[in-house]
KOLVO-86210 format. One record per atom (N, C-alpha, C): x, y, z. Coordinates in steps of 0.1 Angstrom, whole numbers, plus 2048, in hexadecimal, padded with zeros to 3 digits. Atoms other than C-alpha are relative to their C-alpha. Example, Ala and Ser with C-alpha at 12.3 -4.5 7.8 and 13.67 -1.06 7.14 Angstrom:
// residues 2
8097F4800/87B7D384E/80980C800/7F77F5800/8897F5847/7F880B808/
This chain:
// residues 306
7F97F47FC/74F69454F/8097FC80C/7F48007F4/76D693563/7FE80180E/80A7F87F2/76069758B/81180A805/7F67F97F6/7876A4593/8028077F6/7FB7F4802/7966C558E/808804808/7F77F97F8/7B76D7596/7F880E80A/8077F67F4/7AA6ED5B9/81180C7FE/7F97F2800/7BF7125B0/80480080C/7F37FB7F2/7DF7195CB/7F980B801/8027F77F6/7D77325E4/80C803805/7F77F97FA/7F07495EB/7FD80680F/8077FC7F0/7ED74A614/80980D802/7F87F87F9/808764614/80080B7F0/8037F980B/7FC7815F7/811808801/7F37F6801/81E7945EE/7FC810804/80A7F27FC/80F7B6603/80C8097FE/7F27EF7FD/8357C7600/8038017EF/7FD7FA811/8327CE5DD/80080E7FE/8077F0802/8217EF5DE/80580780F/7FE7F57F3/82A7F9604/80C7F9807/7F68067FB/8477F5619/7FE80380F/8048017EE/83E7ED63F/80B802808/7F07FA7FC/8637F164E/8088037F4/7F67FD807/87B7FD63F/80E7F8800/7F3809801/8947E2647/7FD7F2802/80480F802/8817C263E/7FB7FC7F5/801801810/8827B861C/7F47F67FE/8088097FF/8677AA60D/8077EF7FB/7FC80D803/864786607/7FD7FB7F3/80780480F/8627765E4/7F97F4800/80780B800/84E7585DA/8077F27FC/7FB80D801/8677405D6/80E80280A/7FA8037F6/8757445F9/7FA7F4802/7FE8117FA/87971D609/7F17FF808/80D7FF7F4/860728625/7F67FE7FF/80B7FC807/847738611/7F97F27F6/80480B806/84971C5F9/7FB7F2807/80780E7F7/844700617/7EF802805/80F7FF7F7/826710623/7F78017F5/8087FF80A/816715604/8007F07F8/7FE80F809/81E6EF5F6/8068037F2/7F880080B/8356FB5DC/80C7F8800/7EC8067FD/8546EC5EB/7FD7F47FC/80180D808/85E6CA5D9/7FD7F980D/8028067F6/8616BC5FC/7EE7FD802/8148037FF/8366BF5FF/7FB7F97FA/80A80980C/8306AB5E3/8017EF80A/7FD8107FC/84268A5F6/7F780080A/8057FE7F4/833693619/7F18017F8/80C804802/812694607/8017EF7FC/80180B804/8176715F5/8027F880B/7FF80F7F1/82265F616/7F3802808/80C8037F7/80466E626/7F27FB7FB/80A802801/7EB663611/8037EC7FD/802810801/7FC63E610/8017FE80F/8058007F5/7FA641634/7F27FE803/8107FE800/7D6649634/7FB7F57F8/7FE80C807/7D362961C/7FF7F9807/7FF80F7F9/7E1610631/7F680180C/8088027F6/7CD61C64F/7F57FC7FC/80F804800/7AA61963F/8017EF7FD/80380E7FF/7B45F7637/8037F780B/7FE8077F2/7C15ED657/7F17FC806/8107FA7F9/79D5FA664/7F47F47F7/80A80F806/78C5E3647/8027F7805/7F78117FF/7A25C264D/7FB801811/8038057F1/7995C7675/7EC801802/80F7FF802/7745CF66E/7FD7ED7FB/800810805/7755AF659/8027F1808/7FC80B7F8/786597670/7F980280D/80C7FD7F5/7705A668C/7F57FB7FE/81380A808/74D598677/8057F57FE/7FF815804/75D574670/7FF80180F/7FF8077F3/766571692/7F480480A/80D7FB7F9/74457E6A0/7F37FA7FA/809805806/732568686/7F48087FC/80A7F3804/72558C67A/7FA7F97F0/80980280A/72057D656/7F37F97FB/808805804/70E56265B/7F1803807/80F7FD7FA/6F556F66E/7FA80D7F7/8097F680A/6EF59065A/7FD7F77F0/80680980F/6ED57663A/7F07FC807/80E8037FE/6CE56564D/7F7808803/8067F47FB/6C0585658/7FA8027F3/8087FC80D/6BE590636/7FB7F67F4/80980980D/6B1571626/7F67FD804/8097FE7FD/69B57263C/7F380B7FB/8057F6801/68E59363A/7FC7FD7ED/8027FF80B/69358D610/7F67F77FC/8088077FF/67F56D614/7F1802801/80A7F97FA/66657E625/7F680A7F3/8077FB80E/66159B606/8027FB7F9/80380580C/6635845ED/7F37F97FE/80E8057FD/64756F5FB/7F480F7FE/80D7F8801/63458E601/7FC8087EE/8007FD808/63959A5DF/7FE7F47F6/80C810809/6255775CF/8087F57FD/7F381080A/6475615C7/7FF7F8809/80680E7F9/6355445D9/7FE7F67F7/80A80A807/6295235CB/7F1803802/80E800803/60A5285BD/7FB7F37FB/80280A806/60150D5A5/8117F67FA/7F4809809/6164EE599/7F87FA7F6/808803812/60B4E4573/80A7F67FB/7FB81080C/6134BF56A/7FE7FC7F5/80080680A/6154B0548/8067F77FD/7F980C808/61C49053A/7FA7F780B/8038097F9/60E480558/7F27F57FB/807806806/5FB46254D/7FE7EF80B/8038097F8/602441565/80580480E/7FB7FC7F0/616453585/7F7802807/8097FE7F4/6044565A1/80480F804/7FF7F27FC/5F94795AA/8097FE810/7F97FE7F3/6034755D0/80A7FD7FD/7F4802803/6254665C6/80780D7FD/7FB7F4804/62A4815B5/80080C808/8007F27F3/62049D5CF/80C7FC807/7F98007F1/63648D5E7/80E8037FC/7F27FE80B/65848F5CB/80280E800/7FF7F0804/6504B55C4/802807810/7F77F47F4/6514C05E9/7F9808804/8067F5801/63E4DD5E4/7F3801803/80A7FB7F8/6214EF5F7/7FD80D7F9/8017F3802/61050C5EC/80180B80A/7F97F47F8/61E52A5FB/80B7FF804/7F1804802/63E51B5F9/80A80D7F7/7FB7F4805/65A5385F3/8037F97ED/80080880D/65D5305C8/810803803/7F07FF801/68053B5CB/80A7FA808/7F680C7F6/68D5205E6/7FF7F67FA/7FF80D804/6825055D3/80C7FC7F3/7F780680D/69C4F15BC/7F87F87F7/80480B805/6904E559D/8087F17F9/7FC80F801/6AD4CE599/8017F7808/80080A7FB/6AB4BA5B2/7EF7FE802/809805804/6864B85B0/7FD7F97F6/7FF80980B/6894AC58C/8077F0805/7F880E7FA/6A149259F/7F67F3807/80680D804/6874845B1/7F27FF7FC/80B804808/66B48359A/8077F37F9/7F580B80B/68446E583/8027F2805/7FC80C7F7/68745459F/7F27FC800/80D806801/66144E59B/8027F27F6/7FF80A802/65B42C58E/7F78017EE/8067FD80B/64543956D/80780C7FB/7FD7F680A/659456563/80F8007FB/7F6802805/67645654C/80780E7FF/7F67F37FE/68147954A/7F580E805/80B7F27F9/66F49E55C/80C8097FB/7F87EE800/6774C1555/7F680B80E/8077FC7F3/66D4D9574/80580C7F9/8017F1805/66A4FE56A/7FF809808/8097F77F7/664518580/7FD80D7F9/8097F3809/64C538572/7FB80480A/7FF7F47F2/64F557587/7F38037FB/7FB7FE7F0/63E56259D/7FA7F2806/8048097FA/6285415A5/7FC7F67FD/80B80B809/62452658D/8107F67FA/7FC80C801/63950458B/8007F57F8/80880C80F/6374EF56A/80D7F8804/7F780A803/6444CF569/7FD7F47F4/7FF807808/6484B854F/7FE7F27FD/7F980C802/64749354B/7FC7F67F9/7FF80880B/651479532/8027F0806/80280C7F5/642458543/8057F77F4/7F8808805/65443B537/7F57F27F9/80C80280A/63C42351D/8037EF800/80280E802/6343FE522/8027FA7F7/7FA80A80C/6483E8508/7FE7F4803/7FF810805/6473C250E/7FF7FD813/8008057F2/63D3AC530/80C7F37FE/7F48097FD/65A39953E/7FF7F780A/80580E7F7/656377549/8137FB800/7F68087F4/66F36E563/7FF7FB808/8018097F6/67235057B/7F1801804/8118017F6/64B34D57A/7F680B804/8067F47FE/64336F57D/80180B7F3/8017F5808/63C38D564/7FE80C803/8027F4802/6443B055F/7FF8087F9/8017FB80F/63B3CC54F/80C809800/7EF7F6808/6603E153D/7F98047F6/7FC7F780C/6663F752C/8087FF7F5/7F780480D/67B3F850C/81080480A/7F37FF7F7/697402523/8017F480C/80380B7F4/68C3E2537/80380580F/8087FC7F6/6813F8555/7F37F7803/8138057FB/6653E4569/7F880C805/8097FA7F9/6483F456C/7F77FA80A/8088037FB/62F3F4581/7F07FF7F9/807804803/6133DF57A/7F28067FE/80A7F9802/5F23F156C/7F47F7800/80A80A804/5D93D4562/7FA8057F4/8087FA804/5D13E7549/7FB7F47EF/800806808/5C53D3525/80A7FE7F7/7F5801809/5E23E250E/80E7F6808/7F38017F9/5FA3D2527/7FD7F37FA/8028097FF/5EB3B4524/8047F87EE/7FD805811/5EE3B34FB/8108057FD/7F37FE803/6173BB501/8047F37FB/7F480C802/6323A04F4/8077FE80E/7FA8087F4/63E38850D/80E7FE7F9/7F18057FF/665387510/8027F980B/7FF8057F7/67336E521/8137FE801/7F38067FE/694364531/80A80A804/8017F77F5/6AC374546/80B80E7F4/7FD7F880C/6BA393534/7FB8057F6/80480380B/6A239351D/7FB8117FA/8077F5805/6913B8520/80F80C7FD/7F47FA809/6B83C651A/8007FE7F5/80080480E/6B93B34F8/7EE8027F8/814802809/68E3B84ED/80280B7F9/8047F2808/6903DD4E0/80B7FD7F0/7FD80280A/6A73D04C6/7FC7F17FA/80A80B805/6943AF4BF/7F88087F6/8097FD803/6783C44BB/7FF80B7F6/7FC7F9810/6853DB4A2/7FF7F77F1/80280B80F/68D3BE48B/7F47F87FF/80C806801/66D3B248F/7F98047F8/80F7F4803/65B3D4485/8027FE7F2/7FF80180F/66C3CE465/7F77F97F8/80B809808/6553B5459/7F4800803/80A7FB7F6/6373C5463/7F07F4801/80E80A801/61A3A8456/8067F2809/7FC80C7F7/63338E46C/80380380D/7FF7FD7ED/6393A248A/7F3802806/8137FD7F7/6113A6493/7FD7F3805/8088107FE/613380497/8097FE80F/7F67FD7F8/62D3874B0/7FC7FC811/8047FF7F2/62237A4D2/80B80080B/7EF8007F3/6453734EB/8097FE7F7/7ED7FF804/66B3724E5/8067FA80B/7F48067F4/68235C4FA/80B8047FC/7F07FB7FD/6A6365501/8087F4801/7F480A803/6BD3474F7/80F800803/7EE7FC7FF/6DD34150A/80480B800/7F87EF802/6E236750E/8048057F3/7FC7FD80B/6E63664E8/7F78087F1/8057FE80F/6CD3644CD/7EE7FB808/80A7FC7FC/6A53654CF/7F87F27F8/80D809804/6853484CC/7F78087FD/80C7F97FC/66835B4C0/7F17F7800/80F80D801/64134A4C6/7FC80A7F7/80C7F9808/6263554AB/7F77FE808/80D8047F5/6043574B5/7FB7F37FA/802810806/5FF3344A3/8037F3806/7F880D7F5/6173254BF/80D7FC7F7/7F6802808/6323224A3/80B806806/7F67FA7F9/6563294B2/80F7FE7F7/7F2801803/67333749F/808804801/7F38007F6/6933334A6/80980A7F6/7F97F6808/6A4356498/8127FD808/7EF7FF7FE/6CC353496/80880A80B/7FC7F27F8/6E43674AE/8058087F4/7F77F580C/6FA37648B/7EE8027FA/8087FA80E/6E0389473/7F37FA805/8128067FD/6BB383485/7F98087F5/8097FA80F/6AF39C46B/7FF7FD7F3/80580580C/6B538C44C/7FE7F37FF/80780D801/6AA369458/7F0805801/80F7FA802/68837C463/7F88047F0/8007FB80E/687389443/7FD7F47F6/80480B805/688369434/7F37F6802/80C8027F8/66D35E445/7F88097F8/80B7FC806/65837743A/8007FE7F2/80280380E/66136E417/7F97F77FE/80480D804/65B34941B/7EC7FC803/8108007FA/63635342D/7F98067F3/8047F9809/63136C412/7FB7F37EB/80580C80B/6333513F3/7FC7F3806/8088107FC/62C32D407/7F9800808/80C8007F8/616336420/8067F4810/7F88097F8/633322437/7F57FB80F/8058037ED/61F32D45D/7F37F97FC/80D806802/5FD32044C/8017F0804/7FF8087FB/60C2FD451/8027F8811/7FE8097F3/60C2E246B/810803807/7F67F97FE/62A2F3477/8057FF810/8037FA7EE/6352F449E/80F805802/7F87F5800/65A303497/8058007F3/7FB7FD80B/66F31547B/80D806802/7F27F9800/69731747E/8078027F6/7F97FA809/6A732F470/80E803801/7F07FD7F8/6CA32D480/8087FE7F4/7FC80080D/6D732345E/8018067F7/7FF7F780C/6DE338441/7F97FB7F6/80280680D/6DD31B427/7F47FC7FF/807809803/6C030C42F/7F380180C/80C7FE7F2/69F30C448/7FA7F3804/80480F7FF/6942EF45B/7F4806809/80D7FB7FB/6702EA464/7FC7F480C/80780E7F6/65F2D4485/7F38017FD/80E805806/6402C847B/7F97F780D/8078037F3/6242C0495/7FE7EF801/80580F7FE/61F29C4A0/7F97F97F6/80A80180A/5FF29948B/8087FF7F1/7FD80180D/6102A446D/80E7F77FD/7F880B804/62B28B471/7F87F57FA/80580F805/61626E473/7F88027F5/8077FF80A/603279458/8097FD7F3/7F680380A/621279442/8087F9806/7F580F7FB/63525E458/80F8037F8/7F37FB803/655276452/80080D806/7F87F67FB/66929145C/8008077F7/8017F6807/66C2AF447/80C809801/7FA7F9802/6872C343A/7FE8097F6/8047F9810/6802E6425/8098057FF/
């Protein structure tokens, strides 16, 4: 519904000399005398004299805002009624339960609980609504076992976080020493635990960049990758692998998958690793050359080509 409505003229000056005549030598007045019409707001002239007065009345309230305004910056009114009321809002939101209550981890498996307290920040009775969970996700992430967090917050007092710890792939023997990586060749930190102990040794420098695709073409031949004990890193190129027999072959840098491959053929019908064997290069396409242990030289007082 419309809230405005034309407000009905008021005649301030009723035509009283219709019916009586008060002198006899003063005519009455009609309704579209000049006078009559000014005072009543009929005259065209009233219409302007209103429009200038109400853009008058206009510019003053905003004068009055614009100096109100520039009065609060320069009196540093805003920033203080902002802390006033974040205060105060601070205040009832706490009292109305949006605190840390509980924080509910998952995925945690090697991090260290204290580590982790000290990342998240958080106290119970902590306002829930100050805390940021992106930069707490930031430094969970910077923990040395976790590969990626999610941080949640669930009103009014309950804090889930998430995390996806990053998974022991292969120990990395460099200059004398060993660590444990990840498939992203992240070092971890050392656990002692048994499964660590039964990882694949990569060696050489570079080597845990180039392993996760070694170790693919490995998986392929699943009865020859179990025998699988280290992998060296050749000249930054191409890969040595050891069996657990002590046998070391030398896979190509072009196409390591279909010389493996071959391999498992040549094991599959001749029983190749069963022999006196101590390497098997496959750098060759045409052809595979074998090193034969001491013993089985002089036994056969020759060299061997298969």
């Amino acid at each position: 519904m419309n809230p405005f409505r034309d407000e009905p003229q008021l005649d301030p000056y009723p035509d009283v000399f219709e019916d009586a005549t008060v002198w006899d030598n003063v005519r009455p007045v009609g309704r579209d005398h000049p006078v009559l019409a000014l005072l009543s707001g009929q005259h065209p002239s009233c219409r302007w004299v209103d429009r200038w007065a109400r853009i008058a009345g206009f510019a003053l309230a905003l004068c009055v805002i614009g100096g109100s305004v520039a009065y609060a910056v320069r009196s540093d009114l805003p920033a203080r009624l902002s802390e006033q009321v974040a205060d105060v809002g601070g205040y009832a939101v706490q009292q109305a339960g949006f605190q840390v209550g509980d924080v509910l981890v998952s995925g945690r498996t090697h991090t260290e609980l204290e580590a982790l307290r000290i990342a998240i920040g958080l106290n119970r009775g902590d306002p829930i609504l100050d805390m940021d969970p992106e930069s707490i996700r930031t430094r969970i992430e910077s923990l040395a076992w976790v590969r990626s967090a999610e941080v949640v917050r669930q009103l009014p007092d309950i804090i889930r976080i998430r995390l996806v710890e990053r998974v022991p792939f292969a120990l990395w023997q460099r200059n004398g020493r060993v660590a444990v990586v990840d498939e992203e060749g992240v070092i971890l930190p050392a656990t002692g635990s048994e499964s660590e102990a039964s990882l694949p040794i990569v060696i050489g420098e570079h080597a845990p960049d180039h392993a996760p695709h070694l170790f693919a073409i490995l998986s392929q031949e699943p009865e020859l990758s179990r025998r699988v004990r280290a992998a060296t890193w050749i000249d930054d190129r191409r890969w040595t692998v050891r069996l657990d027999s002590g046998i070391d072959v030398l896979l190509p840098a072009d196409r390591p998958a279909e010389a493996w491959a071959r391999l498992a053929r040549l094991e599959a019908e001749h029983m190749l690793l069963e022999r006196d064997v101590v390497a098997i290069d496959l750098r060759q396409d045409d052809r595979l050359t074998v090193e034969l242990s001491d013993d089985a030289i002089e036994q056969m007082g020759i060299g061997q080509d298969a």
